[in-house]
C-alpha positions in Angstrom: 136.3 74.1 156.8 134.4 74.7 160.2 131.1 71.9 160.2 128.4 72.7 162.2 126.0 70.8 164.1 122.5 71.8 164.1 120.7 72.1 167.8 118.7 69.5 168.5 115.0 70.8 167.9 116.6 72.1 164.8 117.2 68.3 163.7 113.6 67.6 165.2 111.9 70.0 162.5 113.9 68.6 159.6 113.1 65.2 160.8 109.3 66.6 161.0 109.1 67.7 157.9 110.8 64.5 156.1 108.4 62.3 158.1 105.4 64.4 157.3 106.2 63.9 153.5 106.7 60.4 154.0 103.4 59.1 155.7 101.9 61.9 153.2 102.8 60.2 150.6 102.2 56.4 152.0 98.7 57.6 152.9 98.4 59.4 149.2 99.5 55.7 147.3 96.5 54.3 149.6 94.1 57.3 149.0 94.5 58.8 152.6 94.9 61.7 154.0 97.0 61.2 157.6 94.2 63.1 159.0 91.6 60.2 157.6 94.3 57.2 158.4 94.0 58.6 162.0 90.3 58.6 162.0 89.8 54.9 160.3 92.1 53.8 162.8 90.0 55.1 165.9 86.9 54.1 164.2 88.6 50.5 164.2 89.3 50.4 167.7 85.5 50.8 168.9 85.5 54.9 169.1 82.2 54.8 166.6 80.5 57.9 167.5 81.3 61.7 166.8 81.4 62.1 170.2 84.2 59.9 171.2 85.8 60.4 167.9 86.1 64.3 168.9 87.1 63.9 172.1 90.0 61.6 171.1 91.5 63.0 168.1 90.8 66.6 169.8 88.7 68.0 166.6 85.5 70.4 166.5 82.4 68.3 165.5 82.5 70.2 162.1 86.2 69.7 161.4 84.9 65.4 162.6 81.9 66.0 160.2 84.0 67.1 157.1 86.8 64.1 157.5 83.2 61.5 158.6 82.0 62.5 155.2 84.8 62.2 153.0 85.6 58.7 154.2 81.5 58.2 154.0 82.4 59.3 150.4 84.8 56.8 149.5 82.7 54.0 150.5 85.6 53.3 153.5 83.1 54.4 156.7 79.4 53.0 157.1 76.9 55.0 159.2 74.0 53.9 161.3 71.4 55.6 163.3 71.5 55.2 166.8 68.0 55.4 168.2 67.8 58.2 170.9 68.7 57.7 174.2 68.6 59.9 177.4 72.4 60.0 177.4 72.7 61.3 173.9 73.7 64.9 173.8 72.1 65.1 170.4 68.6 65.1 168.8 70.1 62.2 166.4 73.6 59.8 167.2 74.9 57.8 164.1 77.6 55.0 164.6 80.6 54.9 162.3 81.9 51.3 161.2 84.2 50.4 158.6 83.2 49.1 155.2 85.0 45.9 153.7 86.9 48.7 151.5 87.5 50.7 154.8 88.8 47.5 156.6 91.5 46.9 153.2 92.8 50.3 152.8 93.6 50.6 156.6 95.0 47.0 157.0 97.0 48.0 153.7 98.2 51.2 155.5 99.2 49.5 158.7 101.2 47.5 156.4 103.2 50.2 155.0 103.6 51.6 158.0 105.0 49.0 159.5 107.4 48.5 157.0 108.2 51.6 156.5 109.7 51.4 160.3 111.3 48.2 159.6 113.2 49.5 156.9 114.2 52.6 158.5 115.2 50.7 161.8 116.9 47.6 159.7 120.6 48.8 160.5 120.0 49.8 164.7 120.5 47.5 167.6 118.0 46.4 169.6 119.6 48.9 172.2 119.9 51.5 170.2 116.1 51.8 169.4 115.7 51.8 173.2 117.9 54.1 173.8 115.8 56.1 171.2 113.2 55.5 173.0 114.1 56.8 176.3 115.5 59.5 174.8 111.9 60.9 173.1 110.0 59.6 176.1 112.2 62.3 178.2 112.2 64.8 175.5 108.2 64.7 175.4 108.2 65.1 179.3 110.7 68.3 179.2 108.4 69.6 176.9 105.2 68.9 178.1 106.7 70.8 181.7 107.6 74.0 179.8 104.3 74.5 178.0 102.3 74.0 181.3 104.5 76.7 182.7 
């Protein structure tokens, strides 16, 4: 019987796909989208307005809206009107700040999370997570080159 191996950004979509399902699921059990994890987590780190919201997670302001509302929704985001000021781009600003609920479900998140990569690093060597590690940090550079080619 002839095995064999897949190429390597073969083995990088599988692993996609499995992780993908994972933290789809984690953030489903704590009533999450990824897409919404990602934005309570920017909003807890001081990016508070649409503006800096968009330009970090790289949405359009309607996509921003949509996900801003839902969490508004769910009693997880606060907003607050922002009196207008000659650097607002805008006829009306609104801050974005978690609500105690917010502040739970992310904190309970972060938890999984984290376990989650203890549990799937629990059998590796402290070198062989940096090794890991070097390894994506130079795969992300090779690729970054040939799609600014």
């Amino acid at each position: 019987m002839i095995f064999f191996l897949k190429e390597p950004l073969d083995n990088l979509l599988d692993l996609q796909r499995e992780y993908q399902r994972f933290v789809q699921k984690m953030a489903k059990n704590n009533q999450l989208t990824i897409a919404e994890w990602q934005l309570l987590q920017r909003i807890a780190d001081g990016k508070n307005s649409q503006e800096l919201l968009a330009e970090d997670l790289r949405l359009d302001t309607s996509t921003l809206s949509r996900q801003l509302s839902k969490l508004t929704t769910k009693a997880f985001v606060k907003i607050s009107k922002v009196a207008n000021q000659n650097n607002v781009k805008t006829r009306k600003s609104y801050q974005y700040h978690l609500s105690e609920i917010g502040q739970r479900v992310l904190s309970q998140m972060n938890t999984d999370f984290k376990e989650f990569g203890q549990k799937v690093f629990a059998q590796w060597t402290g070198e062989e997570k940096n090794f890991l590690k070097i390894l994506i940090n130079r795969l992300t550079q090779s690729m970054r080159q040939v799609t600014l080619d």
